[in-house]
C-alpha positions in Angstrom: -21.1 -7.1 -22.8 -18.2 -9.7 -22.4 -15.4 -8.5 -19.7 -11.6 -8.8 -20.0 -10.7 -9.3 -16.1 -6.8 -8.8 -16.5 -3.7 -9.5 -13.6 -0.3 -10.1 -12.8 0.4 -13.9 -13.1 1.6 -14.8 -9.2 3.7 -17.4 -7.4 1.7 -20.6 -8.4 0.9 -19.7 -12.6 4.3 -17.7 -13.3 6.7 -20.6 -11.6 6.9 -22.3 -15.5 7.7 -18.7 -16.9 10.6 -17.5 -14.3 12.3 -20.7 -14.7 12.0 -20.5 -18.4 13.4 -16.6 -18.5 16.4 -17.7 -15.9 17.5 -20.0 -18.2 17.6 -18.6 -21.1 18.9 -15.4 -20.1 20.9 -15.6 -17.1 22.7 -12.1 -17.7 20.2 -10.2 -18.9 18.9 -7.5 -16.3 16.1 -6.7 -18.7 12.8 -7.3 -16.4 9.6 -9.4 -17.2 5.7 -9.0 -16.2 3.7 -12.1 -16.7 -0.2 -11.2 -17.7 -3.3 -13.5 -17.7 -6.8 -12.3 -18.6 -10.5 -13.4 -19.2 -11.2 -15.0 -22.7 -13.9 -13.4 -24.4 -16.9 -15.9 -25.7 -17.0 -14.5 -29.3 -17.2 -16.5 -32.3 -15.7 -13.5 -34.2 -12.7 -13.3 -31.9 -9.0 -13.3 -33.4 -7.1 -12.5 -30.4 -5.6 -9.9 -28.2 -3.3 -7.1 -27.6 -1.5 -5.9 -24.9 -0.8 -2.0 -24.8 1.9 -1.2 -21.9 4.2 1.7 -20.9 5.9 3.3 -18.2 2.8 5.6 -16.9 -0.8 4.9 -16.9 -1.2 7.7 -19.5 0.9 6.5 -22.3 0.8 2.9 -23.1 2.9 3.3 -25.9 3.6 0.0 -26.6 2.4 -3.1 -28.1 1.9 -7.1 -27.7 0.4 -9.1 -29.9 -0.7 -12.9 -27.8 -3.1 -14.2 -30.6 -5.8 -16.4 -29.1 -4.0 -16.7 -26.3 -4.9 -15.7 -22.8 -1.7 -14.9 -21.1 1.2 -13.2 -22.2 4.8 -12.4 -20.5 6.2 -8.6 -21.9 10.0 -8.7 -21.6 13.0 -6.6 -22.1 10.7 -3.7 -19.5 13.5 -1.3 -17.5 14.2 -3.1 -13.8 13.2 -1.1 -11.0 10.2 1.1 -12.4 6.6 0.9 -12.5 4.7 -0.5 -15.7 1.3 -0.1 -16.4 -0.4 -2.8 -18.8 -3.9 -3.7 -20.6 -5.5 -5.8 -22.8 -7.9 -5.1 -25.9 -9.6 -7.8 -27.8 -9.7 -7.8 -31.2 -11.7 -9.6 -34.0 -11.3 -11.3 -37.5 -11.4 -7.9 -39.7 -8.8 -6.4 -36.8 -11.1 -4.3 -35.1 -10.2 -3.8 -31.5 -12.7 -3.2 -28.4 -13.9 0.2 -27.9 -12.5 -0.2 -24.4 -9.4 -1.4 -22.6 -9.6 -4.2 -19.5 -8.6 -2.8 -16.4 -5.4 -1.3 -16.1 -2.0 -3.5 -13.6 0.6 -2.0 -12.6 3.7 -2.9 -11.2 7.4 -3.5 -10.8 8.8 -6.4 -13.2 9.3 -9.9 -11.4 12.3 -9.7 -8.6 15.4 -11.5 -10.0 17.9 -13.1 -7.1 21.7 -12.7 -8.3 22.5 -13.9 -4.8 23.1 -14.0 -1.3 26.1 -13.7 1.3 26.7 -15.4 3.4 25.1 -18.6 1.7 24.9 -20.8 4.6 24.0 -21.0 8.5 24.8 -23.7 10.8 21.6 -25.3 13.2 20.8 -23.1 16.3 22.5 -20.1 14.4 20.6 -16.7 13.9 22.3 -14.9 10.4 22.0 -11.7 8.8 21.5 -12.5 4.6 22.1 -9.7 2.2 20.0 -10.7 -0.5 21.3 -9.1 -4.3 19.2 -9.1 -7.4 16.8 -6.4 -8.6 13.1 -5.5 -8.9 12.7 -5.8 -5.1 9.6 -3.1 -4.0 10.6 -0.8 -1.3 6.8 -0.2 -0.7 5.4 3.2 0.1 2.7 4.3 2.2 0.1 2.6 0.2 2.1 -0.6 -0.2 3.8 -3.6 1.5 7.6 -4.1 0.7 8.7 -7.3 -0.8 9.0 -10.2 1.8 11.3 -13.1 1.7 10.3 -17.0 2.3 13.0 -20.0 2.6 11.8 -23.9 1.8 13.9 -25.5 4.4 12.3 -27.2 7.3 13.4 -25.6 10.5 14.4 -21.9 9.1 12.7 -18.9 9.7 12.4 -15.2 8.8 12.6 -13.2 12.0 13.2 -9.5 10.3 13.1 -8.2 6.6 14.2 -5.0 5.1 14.3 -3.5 1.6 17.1 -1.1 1.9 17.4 -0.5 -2.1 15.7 -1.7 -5.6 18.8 -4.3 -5.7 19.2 -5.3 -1.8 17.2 -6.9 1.1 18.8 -7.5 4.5 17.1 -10.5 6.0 17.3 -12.3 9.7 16.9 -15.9 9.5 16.9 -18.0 12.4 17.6 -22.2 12.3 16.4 -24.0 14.3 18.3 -26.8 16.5 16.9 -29.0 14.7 16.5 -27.6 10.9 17.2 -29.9 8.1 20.5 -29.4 6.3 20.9 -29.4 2.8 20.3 -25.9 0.1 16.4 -24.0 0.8 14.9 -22.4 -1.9 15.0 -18.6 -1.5 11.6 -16.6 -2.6 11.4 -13.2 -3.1 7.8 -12.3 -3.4 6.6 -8.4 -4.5 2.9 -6.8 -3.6 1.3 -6.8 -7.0 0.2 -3.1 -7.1 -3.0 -3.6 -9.6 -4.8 -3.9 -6.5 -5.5 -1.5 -3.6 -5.0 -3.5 -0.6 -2.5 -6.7 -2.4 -2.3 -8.8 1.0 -4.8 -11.6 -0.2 -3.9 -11.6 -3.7 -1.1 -13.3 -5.0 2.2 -11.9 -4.5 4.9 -11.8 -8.1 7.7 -13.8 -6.5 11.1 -14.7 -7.8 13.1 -17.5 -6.3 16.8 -18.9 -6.2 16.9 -22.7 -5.8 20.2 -22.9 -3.6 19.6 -19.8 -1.7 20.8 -20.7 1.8 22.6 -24.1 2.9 22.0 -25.1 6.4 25.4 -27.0 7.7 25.3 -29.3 11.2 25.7 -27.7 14.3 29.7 -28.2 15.4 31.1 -28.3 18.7 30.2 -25.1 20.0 32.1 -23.8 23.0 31.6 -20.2 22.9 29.3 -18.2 25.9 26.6 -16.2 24.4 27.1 -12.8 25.7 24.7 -9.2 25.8 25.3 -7.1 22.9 22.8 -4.6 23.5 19.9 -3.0 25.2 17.0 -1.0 24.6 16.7 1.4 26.3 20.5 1.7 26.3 22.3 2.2 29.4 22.4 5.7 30.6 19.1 6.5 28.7 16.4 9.1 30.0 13.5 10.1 29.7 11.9 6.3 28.8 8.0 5.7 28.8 6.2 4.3 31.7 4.9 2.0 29.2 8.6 0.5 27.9 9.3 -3.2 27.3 13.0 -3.5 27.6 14.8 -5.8 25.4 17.8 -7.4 25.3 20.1 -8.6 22.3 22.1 -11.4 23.0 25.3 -12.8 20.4 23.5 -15.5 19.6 20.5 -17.7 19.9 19.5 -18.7 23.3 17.9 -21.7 24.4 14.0 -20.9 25.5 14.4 -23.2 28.4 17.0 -21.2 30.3 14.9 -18.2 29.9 12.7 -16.9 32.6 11.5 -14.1 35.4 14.3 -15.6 37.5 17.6 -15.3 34.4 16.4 -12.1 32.5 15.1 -9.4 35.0 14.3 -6.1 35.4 15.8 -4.2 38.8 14.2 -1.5 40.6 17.0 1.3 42.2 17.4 -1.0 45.6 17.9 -3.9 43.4 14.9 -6.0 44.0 13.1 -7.7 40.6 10.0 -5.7 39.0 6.8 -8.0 38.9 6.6 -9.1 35.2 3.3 -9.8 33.4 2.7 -14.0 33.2 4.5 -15.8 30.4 7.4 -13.3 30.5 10.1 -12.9 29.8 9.9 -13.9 26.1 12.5 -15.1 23.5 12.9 -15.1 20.1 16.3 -16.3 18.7 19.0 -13.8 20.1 16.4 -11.4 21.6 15.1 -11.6 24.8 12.1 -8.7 26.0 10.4 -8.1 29.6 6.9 -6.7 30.0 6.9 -5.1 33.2 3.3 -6.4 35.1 2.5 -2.4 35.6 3.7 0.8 34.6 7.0 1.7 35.8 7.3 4.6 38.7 7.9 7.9 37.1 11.9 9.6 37.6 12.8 5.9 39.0 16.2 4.2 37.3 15.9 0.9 36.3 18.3 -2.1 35.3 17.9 -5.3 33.3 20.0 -8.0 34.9 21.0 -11.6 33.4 21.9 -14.4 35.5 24.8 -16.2 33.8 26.8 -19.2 34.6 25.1 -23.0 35.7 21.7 -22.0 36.1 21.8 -19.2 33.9 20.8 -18.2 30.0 22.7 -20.7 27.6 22.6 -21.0 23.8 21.4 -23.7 21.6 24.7 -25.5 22.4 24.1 -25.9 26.1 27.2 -22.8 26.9 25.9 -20.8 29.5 26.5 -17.2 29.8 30.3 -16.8 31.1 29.0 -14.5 34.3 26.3 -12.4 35.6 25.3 -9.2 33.2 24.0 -6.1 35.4 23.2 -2.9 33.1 25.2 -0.3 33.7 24.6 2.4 34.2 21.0 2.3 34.1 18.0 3.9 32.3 15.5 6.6 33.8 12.0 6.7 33.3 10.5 10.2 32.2 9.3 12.6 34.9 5.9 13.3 33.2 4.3 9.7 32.7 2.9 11.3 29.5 6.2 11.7 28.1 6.5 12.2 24.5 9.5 9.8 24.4 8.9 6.6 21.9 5.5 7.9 21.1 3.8 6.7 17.8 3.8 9.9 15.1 1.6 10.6 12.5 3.9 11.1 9.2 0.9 11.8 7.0 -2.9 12.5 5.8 -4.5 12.3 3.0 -6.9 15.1 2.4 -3.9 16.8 4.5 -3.8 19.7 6.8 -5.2 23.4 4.9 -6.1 21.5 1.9 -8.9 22.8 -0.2 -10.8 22.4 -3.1 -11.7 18.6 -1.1 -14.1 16.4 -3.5 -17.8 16.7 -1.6 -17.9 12.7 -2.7 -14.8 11.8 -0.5 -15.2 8.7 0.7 -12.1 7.6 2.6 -9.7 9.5 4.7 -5.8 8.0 5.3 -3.8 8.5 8.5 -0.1 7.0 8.2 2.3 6.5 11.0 5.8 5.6 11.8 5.2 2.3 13.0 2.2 -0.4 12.6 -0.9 0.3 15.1 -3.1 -2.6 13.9 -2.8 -3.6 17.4 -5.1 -1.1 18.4 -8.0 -3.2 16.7 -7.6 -5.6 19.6 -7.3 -3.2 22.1 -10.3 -1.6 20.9 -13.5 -2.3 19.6 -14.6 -1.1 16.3 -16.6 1.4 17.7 -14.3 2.8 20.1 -11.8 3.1 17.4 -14.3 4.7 15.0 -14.5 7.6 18.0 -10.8 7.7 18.8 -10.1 7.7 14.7 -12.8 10.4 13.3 -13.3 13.1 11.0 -15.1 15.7 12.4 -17.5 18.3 10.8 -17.0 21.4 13.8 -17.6 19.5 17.0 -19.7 16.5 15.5 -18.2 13.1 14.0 -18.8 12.5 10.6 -20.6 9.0 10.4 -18.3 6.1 9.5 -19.1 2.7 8.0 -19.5 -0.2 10.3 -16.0 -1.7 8.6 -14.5 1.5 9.5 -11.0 1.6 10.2 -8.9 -0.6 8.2 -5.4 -1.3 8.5 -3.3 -1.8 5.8 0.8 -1.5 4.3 1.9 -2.9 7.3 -0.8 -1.2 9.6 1.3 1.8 9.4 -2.4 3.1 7.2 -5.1 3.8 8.7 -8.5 4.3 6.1 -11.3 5.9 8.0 -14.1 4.9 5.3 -16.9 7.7 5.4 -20.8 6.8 5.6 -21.5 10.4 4.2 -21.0 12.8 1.6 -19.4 16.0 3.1 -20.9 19.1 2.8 -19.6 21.9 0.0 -17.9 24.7 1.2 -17.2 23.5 4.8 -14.0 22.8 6.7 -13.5 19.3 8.8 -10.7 18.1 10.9 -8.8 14.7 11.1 -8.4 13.6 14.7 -6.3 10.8 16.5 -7.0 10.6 20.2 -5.4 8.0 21.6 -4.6 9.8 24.7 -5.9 9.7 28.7 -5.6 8.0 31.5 -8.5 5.7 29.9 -6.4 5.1 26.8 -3.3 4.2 28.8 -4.5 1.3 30.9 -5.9 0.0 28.2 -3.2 -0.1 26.3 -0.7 -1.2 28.7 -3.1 -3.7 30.2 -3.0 -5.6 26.6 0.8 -5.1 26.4 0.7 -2.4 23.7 1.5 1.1 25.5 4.4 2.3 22.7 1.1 3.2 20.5 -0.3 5.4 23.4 -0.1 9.3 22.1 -0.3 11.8 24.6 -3.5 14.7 23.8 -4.8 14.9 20.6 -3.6 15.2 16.8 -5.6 17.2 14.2 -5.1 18.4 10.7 -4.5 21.9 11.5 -6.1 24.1 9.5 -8.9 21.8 8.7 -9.1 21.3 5.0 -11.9 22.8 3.2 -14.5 20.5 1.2 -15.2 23.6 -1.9 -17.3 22.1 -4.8 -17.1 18.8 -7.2 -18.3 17.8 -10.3 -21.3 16.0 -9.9 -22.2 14.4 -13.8 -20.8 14.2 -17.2 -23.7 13.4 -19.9 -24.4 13.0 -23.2 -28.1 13.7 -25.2 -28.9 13.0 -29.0 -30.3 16.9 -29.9 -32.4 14.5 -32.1 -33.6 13.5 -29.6 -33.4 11.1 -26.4 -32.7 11.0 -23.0 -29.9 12.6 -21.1 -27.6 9.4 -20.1 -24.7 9.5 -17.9 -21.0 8.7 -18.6 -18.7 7.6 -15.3 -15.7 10.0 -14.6 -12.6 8.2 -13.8 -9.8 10.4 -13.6 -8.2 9.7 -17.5 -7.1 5.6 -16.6 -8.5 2.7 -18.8 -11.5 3.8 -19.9 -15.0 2.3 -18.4 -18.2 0.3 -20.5 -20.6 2.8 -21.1 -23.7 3.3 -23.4 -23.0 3.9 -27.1 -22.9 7.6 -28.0 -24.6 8.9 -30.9 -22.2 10.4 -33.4 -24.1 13.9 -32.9 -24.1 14.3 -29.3 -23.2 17.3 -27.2 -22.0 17.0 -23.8 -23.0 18.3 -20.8 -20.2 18.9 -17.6 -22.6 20.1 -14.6 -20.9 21.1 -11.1 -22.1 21.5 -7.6 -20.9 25.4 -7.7 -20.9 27.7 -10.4 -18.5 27.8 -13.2 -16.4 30.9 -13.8 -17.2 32.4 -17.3 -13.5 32.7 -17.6 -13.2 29.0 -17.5 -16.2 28.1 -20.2 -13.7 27.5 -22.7 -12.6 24.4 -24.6 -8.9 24.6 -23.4 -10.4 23.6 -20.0 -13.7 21.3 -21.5 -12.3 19.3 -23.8 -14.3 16.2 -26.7 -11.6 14.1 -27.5 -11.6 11.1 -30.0 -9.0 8.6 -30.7 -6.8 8.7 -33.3 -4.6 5.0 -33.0 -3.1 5.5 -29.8 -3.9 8.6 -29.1 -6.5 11.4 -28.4 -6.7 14.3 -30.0 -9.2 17.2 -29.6 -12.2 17.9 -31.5 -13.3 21.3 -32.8 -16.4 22.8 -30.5 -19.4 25.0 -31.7 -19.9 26.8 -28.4 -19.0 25.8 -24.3 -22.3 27.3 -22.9 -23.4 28.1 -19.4 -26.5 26.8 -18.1 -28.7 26.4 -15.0 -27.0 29.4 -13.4 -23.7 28.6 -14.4 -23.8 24.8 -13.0 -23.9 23.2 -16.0 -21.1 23.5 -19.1 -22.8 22.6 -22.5 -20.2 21.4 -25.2 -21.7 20.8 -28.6 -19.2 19.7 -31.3 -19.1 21.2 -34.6 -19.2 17.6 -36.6 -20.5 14.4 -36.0 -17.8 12.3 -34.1 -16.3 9.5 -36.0 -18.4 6.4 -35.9 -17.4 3.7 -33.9 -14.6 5.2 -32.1 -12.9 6.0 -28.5 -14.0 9.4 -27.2 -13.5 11.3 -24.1 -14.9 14.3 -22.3 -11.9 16.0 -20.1 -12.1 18.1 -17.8 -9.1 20.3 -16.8 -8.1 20.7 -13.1 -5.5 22.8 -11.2 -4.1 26.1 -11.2 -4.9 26.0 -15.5 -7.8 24.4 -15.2 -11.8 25.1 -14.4 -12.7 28.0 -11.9 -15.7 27.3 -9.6 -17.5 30.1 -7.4 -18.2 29.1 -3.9 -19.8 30.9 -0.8 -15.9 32.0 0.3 -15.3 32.9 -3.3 -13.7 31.3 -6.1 -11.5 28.0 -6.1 -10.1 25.3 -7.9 -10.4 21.9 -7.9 -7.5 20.0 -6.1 -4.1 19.4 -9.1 -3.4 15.8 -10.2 -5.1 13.8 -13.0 -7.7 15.8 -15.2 -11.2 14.7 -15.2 -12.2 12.0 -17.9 -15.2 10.4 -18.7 -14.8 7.6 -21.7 -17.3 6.3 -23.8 -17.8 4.5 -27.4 -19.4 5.9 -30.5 -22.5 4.2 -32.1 -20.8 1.7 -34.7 -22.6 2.4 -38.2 -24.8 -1.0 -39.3 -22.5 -1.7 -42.1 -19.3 -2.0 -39.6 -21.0 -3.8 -36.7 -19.3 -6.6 -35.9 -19.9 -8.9 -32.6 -18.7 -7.2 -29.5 -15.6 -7.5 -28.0 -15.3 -7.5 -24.4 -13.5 -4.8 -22.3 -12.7 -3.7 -19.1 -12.8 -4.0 -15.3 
């Protein structure tokens, strides 16, 4: 069968498109996605449309593109999620039995503007970017990330504080090129799980930032901060202290002899080799070992000929001495700055856990992809683990990824989890062991003192293992593929007769054997709508749910088997008694009726 492969058009096949929509509607707020898909080798083909809405559910409306193979849907809500797919249909206007895969995301970011709209050479600036459609990102996804054209400009820092704002630190260089950069605003496209080698929807403003010559500049830089700030307590062994200077500082007047860090009696701390470091108005020191525990430190910068200067040759007016200054914690192992675990995915006391789990998520406050080159897979894989009582459960050999920033952590399983048992995420990136190693590779704010758990474990309590169809005419018993209700899947054709069969890894509840919670569904246009059953039977010892329909299903047609989950839906009995299957998306498996000989018509390609 021929496959519609459908997604977001990106930076490089959209740039036509957005230019196209600026101009002609400059005031209009009203967002656009731009859609590309897979042509379909039929010589009955007539075209395609694309069905979209606001939730995956209800793709409630419609786009005819004709032969074409790309399509942009306008006049979509700004700052929301849309969900989009494409059906194929042919000369007598009979669609695909199946959708392509499902996108999703927000419309393409529009730039209103930006303030302040220019920079001089050597100057480090703060832009507030305005427009809308910027993604905030979650804990699955990136946030939007800027870019600038001009030679000589970078992006030091970016933050999505709303829908309709990004704060972003750009730095020019001495030397950048004057004249308006392009200003890009580029969004994850959600339609894929990890989006960072995909291409990103972008949205640019051709005169985003001007860089203006450098002019006589006779002001001293000066210190406008610290970290830790003066006075502070209870600060890491592990710290890197930074300083934040007015402006940009010359690299060449920065080094263990202008920027230092003071013990109590005033003499330098050793720092590691190619520090201090600078970048733009921030300078840091990385201490060559771990700081003495209770001692007070201070950062010191030399200033006047000799000392730091800025891009402009001004040296600092006079020497800067922290004051008062900061105290390292009593207890090396203080808590202080420590990375935090925000979240986990199955979380702590959940039950109900499918046995076919494959992946389990850790999220933190801050990105730890550096621990994959502190540590070896293999180390991380015992430091990051899921464990089944005392014992590991195996993990594949690409086990852990990082992803949204590394603030993610998927621990990918190599084995299916046992029913009606409890496991226990674990993070231990603790020990004396765990600390050198970390601070020997520069990286000892991700050291976490002892060990995090899920606690209460969370409970793995039964699944359903198969959905299937069987012709009582006759024929085998062939499988359909659950996928939680989304686009529907290729499957075999279903006879118009066939009876279903649901089968579990537990026992059903004869409570639950009813057909508000075991559903045959066909489609009716857009939507599905429920069709009358003879009987929802037990069988093998309650295992299996039979659901025979009492007509033949309409020919050539969508259909789905549902399966209802949550506190309304199917009862299971396991060895600690009876349970539910975890809340969120009912259970659907989709498939396509035989199509009579008189109606057949070529195929029509569908879905991802």
């Amino acid at each position: 069968m021929n496959v519609i492969r459908l997604s977001r058009r990106g930076r490089t096949a959209a740039l036509i498109a957005v230019v196209g929509l600026l101009a002609l509607a400059p005031l209009a707020r009203a967002g656009s996605i731009s859609l590309s898909w897979d042509a379909v080798p039929d010589a009955d083909l007539a075209g395609y449309r694309v069905y979209y809405g606001a939730s995956p559910g209800q793709l409630d409306r419609q786009h005819d593109a004709g032969p074409a193979t790309s399509a942009t849907l306008t006049g979509l809500s700004d700052c929301s999620l849309w969900y989009a797919a494409v059906r194929a249909y042919d000369t007598g206007g009979l669609e695909s039995a199946q959708d392509s895969n499902l996108v999703q995301g927000l419309p393409r970011p529009v730039i209103s503007g930006v303030q302040p709209s220019s920079l001089r050479q050597g100057e480090t600036v703060t832009l507030t970017v305005s427009g809308t459609n910027f993604d905030q990102g979650d804990a699955s996804y990136p946030a939007a990330r800027v870019s600038l054209a001009g030679s000589g400009l970078s992006v030091e820092q970016t933050t999505v504080d709303a829908c309709g704002t990004i704060r972003v630190r750009v730095r020019a260089a001495a030397d950048a090129a004057t004249g308006w950069s392009s200003l890009t605003v580029e969004n994850p496209d959600r339609s894929w799980s990890d989006p960072s080698p995909h291409p990103w929807v972008f949205g640019t403003i051709a005169q985003g930032v001007e860089v203006l010559p450098a002019q006589g500049d006779t002001s001293a830089p000066r210190v406008d901060s610290t970290d830790p700030a003066a006075g502070s307590g209870q600060v890491p062994v592990t710290v890197e202290p930074r300083l934040t200077f007015s402006e940009a500082l010359d690299p060449a007047t920065v080094s263990a002899s202008t920027v230092q860090l003071l013990d109590a009696s005033g003499s330098p701390v050793a720092q590691q080799a190619g520090w201090p470091q600078v970048q733009g108005a921030v300078v840091s020191v990385r201490p060559a070992r771990p700081l003495s525990s209770g001692a007070t430190y201070r950062l010191f910068v030399r200033g006047g000929s000799g000392g730091v200067a800025d891009l402009a040759g001004n040296p600092l007016a006079a020497n800067f001495t922290q004051s008062p200054g900061f105290t390292v914690a009593d207890d090396p192992r203080s808590t202080a700055d420590r990375p935090t675990v925000l979240d986990a995915s199955p979380g702590a006391g959940a039950i109900g856990v499918s046995r076919q789990l494959t992946e389990v998520r850790i999220t933190f406050d801050r990105d730890m992809s550096a621990l994959a080159s502190v540590f070896s897979p293999a180390e991380l894989r015992e430091r990051l683990a899921v464990l089944d009582g005392d014992r590991p459960v195996a993990q594949l050999d690409t086990s852990p990824r990082f992803e949204s920033g590394g603030r993610t952590i998927r621990l990918l399983l190599a084995e299916s989890l046992l029913n009606d048992r409890a496991y226990t995420t674990m993070v231990h990136l603790g020990g004396d062991a765990a600390l050198e190693r970390l601070r020997s590779a520069g990286q000892g704010r991700l050291y976490m003192d002892g060990v995090w758990m899920t606690r209460p474990a969370w409970r793995v309590e039964g699944a359903l293992e198969q959905i299937s169809y069987r012709d009582p005419a006759g024929g085998p018993e062939t499988n359909l593929e659950p996928n939680s209700g989304q686009a529907p899947l290729a499957s075999s054709a279903v006879p118009t007769g066939a009876e279903f069969r649901v089968r579990f890894d537990a026992p059903v509840a004869q409570r639950s054997a009813n057909d508000s919670v075991f559903r045959v569904l066909t489609r009716v246009g857009r939507r599905y709508q429920p069709v009358p059953l003879q009987q929802v039977l037990l069988e093998d010892g309650g295992r299996t749910v039979l659901l025979r329909p009492k007509q033949a299903l309409p020919p050539g047609s969508w259909g789905m088997v549902q399966v209802r989950t949550g506190p309304s839906g199917v009862v299971l009995i396991g060895d600690s008694g009876e349970f539910l299957l975890p809340a969120g998306s009912n259970v659907g498996a989709p498939f396509a009726t035989e199509v009579e000989p008189q109606q057949a018509t070529g195929a029509l390609g569908v879905a991802e």
